[in-house]
C-alpha positions in Angstrom: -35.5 14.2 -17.6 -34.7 14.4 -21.1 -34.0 11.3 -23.5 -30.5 13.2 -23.9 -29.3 12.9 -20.3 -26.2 11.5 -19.5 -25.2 8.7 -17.0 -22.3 9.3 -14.7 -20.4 7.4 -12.1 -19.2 9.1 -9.0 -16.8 7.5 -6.6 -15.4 9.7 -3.8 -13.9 9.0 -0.5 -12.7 11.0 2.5 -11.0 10.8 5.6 -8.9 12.2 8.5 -5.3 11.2 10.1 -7.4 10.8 13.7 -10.9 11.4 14.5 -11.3 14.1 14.7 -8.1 15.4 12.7 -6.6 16.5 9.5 -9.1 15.5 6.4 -9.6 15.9 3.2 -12.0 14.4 0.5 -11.5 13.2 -3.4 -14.3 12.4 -5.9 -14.1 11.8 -9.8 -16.9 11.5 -11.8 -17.0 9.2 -14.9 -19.1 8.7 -18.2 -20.6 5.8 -17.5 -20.6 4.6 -21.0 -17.0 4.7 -21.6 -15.2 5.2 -17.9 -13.5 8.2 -18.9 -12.9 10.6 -16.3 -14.8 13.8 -16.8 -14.0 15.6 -13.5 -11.3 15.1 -10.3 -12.5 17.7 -7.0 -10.1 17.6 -4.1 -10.0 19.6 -0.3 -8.0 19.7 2.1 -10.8 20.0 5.1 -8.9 20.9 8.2 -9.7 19.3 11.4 -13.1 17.2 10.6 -13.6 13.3 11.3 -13.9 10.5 8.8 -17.7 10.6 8.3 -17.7 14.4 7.3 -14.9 14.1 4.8 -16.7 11.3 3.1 -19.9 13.2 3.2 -18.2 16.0 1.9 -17.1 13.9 -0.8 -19.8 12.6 -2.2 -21.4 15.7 -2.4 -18.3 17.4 -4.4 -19.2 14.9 -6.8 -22.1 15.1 -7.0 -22.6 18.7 -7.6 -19.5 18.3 -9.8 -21.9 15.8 -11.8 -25.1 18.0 -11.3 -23.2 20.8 -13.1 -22.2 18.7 -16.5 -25.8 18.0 -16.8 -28.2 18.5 -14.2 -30.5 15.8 -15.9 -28.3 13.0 -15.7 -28.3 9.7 -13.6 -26.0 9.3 -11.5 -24.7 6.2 -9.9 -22.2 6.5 -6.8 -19.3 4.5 -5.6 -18.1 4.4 -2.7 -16.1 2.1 0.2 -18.2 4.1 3.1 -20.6 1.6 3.7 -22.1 4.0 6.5 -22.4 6.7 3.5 -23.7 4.1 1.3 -26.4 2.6 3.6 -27.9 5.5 4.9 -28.2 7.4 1.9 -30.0 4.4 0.5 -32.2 4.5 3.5 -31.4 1.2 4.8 -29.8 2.6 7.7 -30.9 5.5 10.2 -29.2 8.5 10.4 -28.7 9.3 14.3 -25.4 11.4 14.5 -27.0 14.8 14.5 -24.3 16.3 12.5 -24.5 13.5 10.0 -28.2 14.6 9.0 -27.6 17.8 7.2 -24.4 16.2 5.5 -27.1 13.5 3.9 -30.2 15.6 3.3 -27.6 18.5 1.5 -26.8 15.4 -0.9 -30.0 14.1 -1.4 -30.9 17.9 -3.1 -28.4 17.8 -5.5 -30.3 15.6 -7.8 -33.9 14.6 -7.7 -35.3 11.5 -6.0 -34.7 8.4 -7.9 -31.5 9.5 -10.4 -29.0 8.3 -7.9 -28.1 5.1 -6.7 -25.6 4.2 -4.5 -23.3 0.7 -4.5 -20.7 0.0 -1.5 -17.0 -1.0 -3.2 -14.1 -2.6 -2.0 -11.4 -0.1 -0.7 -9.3 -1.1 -3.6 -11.3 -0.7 -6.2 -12.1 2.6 -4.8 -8.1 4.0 -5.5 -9.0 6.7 -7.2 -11.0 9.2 -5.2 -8.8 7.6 -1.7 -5.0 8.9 -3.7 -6.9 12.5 -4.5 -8.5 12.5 -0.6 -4.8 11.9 0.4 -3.4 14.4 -1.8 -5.6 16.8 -0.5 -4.7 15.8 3.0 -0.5 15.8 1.9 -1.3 19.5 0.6 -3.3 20.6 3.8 -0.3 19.5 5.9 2.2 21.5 3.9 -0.1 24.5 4.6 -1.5 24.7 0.8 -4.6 23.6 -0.8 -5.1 20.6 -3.7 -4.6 21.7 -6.9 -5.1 20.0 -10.1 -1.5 20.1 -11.1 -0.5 17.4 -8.3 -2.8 14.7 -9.4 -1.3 11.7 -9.6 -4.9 9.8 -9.1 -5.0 8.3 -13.0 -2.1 5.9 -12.1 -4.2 3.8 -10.1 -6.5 3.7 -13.2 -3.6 2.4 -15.6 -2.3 0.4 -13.2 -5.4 -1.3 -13.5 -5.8 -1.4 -16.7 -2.7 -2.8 -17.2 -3.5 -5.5 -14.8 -7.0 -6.4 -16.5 -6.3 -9.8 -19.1 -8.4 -7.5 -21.8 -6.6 -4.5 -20.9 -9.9 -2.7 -19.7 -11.7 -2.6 -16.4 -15.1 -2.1 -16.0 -15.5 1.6 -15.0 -12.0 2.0 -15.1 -10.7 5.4 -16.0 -9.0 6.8 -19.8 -6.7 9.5 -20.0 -8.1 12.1 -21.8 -10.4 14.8 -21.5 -11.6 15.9 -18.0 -12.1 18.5 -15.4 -10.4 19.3 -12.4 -12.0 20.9 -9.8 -10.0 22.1 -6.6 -10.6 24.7 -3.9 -10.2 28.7 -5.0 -6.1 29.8 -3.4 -4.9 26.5 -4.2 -0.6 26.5 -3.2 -2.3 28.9 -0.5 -3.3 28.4 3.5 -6.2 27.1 4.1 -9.2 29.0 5.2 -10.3 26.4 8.0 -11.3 26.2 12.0 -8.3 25.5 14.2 -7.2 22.5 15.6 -9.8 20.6 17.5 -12.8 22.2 15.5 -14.8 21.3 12.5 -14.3 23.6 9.0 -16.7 26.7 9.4 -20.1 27.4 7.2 -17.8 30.0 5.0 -20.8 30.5 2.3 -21.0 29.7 -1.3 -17.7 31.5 -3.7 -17.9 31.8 -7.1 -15.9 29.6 -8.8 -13.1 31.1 -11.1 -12.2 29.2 -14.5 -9.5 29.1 -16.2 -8.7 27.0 -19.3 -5.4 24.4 -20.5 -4.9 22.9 -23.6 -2.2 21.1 -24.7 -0.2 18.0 -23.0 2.0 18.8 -20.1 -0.1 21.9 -19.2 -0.2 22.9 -15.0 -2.0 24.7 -13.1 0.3 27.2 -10.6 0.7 26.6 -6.8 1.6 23.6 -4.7 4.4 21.2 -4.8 3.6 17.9 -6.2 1.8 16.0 -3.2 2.8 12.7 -2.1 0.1 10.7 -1.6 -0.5 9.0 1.6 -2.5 5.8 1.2 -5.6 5.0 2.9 -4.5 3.3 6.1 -2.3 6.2 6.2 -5.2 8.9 6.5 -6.6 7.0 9.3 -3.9 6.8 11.9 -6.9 7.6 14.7 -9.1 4.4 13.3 -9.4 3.0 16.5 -10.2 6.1 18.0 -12.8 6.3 15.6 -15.0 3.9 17.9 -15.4 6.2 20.5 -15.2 9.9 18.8 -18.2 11.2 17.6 -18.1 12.5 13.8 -19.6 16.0 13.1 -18.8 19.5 11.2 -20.9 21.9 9.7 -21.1 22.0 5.4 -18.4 24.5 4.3 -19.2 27.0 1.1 -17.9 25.5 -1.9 -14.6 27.5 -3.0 -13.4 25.8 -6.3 -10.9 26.3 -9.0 -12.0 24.6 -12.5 -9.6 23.7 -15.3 -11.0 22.6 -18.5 -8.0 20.0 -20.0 -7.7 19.4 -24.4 -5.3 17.2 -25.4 -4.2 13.7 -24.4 -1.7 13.3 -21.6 -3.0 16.6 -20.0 -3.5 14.5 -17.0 -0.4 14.5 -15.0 3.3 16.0 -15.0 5.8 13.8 -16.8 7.3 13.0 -13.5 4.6 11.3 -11.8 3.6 9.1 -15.3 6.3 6.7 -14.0 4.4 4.1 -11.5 7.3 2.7 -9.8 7.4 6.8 -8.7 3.9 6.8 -7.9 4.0 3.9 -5.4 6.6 5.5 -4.0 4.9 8.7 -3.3 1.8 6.5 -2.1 3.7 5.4 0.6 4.5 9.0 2.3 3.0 9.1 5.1 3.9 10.6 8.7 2.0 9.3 11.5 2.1 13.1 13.5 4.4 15.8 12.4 8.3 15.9 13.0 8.0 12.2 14.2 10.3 9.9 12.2 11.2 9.9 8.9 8.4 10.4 6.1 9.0 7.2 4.6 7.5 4.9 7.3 4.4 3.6 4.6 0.9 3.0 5.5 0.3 1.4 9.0 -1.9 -1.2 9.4 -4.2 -0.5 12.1 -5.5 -3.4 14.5 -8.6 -2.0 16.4 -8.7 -5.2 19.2 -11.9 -6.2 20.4 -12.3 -8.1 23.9 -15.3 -11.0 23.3 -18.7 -9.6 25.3 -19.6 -11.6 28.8 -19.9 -15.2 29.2 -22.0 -16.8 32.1 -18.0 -16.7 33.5 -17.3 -13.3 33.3 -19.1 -12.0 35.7 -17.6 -14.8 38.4 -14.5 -13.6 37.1 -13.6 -17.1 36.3 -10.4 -18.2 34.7 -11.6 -19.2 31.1 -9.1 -19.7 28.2 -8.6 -22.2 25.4 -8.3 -25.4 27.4 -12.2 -24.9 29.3 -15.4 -25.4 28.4 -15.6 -22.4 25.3 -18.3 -20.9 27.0 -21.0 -19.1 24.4 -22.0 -15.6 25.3 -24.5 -14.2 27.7 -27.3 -12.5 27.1 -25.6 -9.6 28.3 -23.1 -10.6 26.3 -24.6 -10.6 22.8 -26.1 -6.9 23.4 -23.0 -6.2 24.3 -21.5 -7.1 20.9 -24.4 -5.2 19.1 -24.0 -2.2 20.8 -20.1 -2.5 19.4 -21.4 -3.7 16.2 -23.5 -0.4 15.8 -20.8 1.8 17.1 -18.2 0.6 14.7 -21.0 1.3 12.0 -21.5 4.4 12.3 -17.7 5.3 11.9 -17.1 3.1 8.6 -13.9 1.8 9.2 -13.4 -1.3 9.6 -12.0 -3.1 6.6 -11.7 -6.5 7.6 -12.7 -9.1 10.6 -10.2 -11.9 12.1 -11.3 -13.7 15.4 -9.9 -16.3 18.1 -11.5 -19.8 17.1 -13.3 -20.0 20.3 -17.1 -19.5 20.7 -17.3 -16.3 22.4 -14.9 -14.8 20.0 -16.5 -15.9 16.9 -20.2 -15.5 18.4 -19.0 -11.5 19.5 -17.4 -11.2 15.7 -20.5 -12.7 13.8 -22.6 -10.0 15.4 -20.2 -7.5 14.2 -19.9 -8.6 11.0 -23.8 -8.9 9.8 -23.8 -5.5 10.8 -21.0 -4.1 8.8 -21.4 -6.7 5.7 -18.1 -8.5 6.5 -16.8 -11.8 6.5 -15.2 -13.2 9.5 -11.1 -15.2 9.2 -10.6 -17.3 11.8 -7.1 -17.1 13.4 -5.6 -19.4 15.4 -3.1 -17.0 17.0 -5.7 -14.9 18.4 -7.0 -17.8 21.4 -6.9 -16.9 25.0 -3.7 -18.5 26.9 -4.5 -21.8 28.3 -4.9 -22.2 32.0 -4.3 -26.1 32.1 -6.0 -27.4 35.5 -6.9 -23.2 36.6 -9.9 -23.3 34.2 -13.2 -22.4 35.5 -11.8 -21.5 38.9 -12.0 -18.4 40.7 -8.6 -16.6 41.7 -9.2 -17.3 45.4 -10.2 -20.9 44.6 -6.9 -21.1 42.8 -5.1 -19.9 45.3 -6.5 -22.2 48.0 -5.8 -25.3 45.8 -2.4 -24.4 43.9 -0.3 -21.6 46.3 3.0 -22.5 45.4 2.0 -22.4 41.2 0.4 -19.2 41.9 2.8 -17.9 43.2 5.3 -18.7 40.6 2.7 -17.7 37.7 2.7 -13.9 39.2 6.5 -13.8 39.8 7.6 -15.1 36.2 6.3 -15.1 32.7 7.5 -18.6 32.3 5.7 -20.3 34.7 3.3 -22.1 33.4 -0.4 -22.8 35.6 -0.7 -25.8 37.2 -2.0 -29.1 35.1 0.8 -28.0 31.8 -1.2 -24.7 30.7 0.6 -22.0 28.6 2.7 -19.8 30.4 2.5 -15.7 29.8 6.3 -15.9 27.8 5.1 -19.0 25.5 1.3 -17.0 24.7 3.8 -13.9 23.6 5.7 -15.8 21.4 2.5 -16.8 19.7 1.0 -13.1 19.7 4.2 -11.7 18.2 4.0 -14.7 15.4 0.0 -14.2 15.0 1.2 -9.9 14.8 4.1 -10.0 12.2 1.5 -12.5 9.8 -2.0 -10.0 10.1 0.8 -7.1 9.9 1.9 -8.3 6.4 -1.8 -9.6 5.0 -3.3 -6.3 6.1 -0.7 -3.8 5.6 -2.2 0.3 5.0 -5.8 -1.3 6.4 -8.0 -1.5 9.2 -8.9 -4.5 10.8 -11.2 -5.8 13.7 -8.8 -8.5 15.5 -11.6 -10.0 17.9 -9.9 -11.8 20.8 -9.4 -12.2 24.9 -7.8 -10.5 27.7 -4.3 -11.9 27.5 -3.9 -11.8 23.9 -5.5 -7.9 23.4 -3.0 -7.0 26.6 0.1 -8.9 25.2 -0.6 -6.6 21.6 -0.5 -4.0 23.7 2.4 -4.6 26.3 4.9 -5.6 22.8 3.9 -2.4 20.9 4.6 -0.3 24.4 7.9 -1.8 25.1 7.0 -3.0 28.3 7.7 -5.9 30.3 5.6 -8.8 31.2 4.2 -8.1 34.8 2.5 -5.0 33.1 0.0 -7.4 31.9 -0.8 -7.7 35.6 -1.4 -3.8 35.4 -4.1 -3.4 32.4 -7.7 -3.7 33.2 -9.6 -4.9 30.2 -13.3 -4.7 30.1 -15.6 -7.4 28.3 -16.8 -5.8 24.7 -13.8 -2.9 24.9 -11.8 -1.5 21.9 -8.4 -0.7 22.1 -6.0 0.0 19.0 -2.8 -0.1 17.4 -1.0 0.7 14.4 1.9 -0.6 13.0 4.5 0.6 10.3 6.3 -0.2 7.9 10.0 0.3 9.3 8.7 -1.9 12.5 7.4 0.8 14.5 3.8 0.8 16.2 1.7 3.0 18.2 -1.0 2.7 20.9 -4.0 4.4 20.1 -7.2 3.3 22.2 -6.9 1.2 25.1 -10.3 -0.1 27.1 -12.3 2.0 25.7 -16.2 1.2 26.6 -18.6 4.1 25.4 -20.3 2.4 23.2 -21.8 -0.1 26.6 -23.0 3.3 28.4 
């Protein structure tokens, strides 16, 4: 390496609206010194999951880097902490289709000139608005192109926000390079539905060159960016389907910007117009209106066995908060790994209770989270039922059985909380997490009555279909909910991460 090199910062992301499903990636690459943006890559991916797309992203940038000077240091940025942590070798790579995605980025630059730091999603806007833009284009039947990036508004919306007007890393217009796939405003070139994009071979990039402010490159509508929670409507599907797809041949279109303001079109400069189109987002084609916003996605997670699981014991809040079992706490690690290895969980909340918080500690040393503690999230109170059987419940208190199953206002025997008065709370505890974590993913870590009641409210259905869901120990289910009050089942019981 020469005493000339350079020193770049890379932050890409990537994603897919379900897992697998539509994806696309979006990397920038900065001068370290002064945070201006030297190049923006976008593609629209076609039917890959989450981990590919942000594999594919970080190698875009890095080859986008490798190509301004192949001698430079590079340090990456990214809100993947499964990208992060495995290509700093503090995590295994076992997907086999995640190995070749890794060892292809490794090559780009010699051992020891890149580094890799995990980021907060929102200080990761930039690369997640081009990754959705790529993904808005893709779904219009076109590919990226340079002309529809609206990406540098998260950069001055930041800067305007800083107290000394600058962030550190934050981006200057100016400047740059744009680099998007060859047939932009075109179709894409990709597998259909269901598969991963095909090995298509390397393409020789064609140039062309812009000066002046205002200056666009041809083809493709402006894209409305979706945000992030919006790109991954299938999160908490991402638990149970396995990432993979094959490296496709670089096809890129490179425009060489002089001239301040050559960044965007006048139209998207204004940011009360950008956060507007950072909210279109349509949770599956031809369903609703494109204005819904970003859902936030709960991914619910039933607490692994207690010593009364097993004995299929009543045990809610008013018991003994039984810790978990041995089987219990493998249980929660083999969850903890799974949800790893897709990347996507953004946040943790948890039920007070041991179990809960014992099941969500385990998750969160493993994905570097903190855990909230919400009261909302307890299991229903069984008053006097507690620590009995069904059978033994029915042999003592008939007649208060018998009115629990036939109403969701009785209440068990001893003044517990009846199924009506534990909705009330749910629907409370729902509309609060919707509004702190709205366009995020969150791990809400509870019990069977809670998880079900999420699940009976977003489905519309009435009460005694709570009697009607079976709900394993250390299952995933998910929802997401939108902006205009809407939500949508997505994984219910799943368990493949126990076999």
């Amino acid at each position: 390496m020469t005493g000339s090199a350079r020193e770049f910062v890379v932050e890409a992301d990537g994603g897919s609206r379900g897992n697998p499903g539509p994806a696309g990636y979006g990397a920038v690459v900065l001068d370290a010194a002064t945070g201006e943006t030297l190049v923006e890559a976008a593609e629209y991916l076609g039917v890959v999951t989450n981990n590919v797309a942000e594999y594919r992203g970080l190698l875009a940038g890095l080859r986008a880097a490798g190509e301004l000077d192949p001698d430079a240091t590079v340090h990456v940025r990214m809100d993947s902490k499964l990208v992060v942590e495995q290509m700093s070798g503090r995590w295994k790579i076992k997907h086999p289709d995640m190995k070749p995605l890794a060892a292809e980025a490794a090559r780009v630059f010699p051992p020891g000139r890149v580094t890799y730091e995990w980021i907060p999603r929102a200080d990761n806007k930039h690369a997640d608005r081009l990754a959705n833009e790529a993904m808005d284009a893709g779904a219009r039947g076109e590919q990226w192109s340079p002309s529809t990036s609206t990406a540098e508004l998260d950069a001055r919306a930041a800067d305007r926000a800083a107290p000394d007007g600058r962030t550190a890393g934050s981006r200057r217009s100016g400047d740059r390079a744009t680099v998007a796939p060859a047939g932009a405003g075109e179709a894409p070139d990709v597998a259909a539905a269901g598969g991963d994009v095909p090995p298509t071979g390397e393409h020789l990039p064609r140039t062309t060159t812009r000066t002046g402010a205002g200056s666009a490159v041809s083809g493709g509508a402006a894209a409305g960016g979706a945000s992030r929670g919006g790109r991954r409507e299938g999160d908490g599907g991402e638990a149970a389907v396995s990432g993979g797809g094959a490296i496709a041949g670089e096809r890129v279109l490179r425009a060489a910007r002089t001239g301040a303001g050559s960044a965007v079109s006048g139209a998207a400069e204004a940011p009360a117009a950008a956060d507007v189109r950072a909210a279109k987002v349509v949770a599956s084609p031809g369903w609703g209106p494109p204005d819904m916003g970003s859902p936030a996605t709960f991914v619910l997670l039933r607490h692994g066995e207690t010593p009364l699981t097993p004995q299929k014991r009543f045990s809610g809040s008013g018991g003994s908060d039984p810790s978990l079992s041995p089987v219990g706490r493998e249980q929660a690690e083999r969850v903890a790994e799974s949800l790893a290895r897709r990347g996507t969980i953004e946040a943790i909340v948890a039920s007070p209770l041991a179990r809960t918080r014992e099941t969500a500690g385990i998750v969160a040393a493993r994905l570097g989270l903190a855990v909230t503690v919400e009261e909302g999230l307890r299991e229903t109170d069984f008053g006097a039922w507690e620590g009995l059987t069904f059978g033994e419940v029915r042999d003592r208190h008939p007649a208060d059985l018998d009115a629990w199953l036939a109403s969701p206002d009785a209440e068990p025997t001893g003044g517990g909380e009846s199924f009506a008065a534990t909705a009330t709370r749910i629907a409370a505890t729902r509309d609060k997490l919707v509004a702190a974590y709205a366009g995020r993913t969150v791990l809400l870590v509870s019990h069977v009555t809670p998880i079900k009641t999420f699940l009976r409210l977003a489905l519309g259905a009435p009460p005694e279909s709570l009697f009607r869901m079976e709900l394993s120990a250390a299952s995933l289910s998910a929802v997401a909910y939108y902006a205009d009050g809407g939500a949508s089942v997505r994984l219910f019981n799943e368990t493949s991460h126990l076999r």
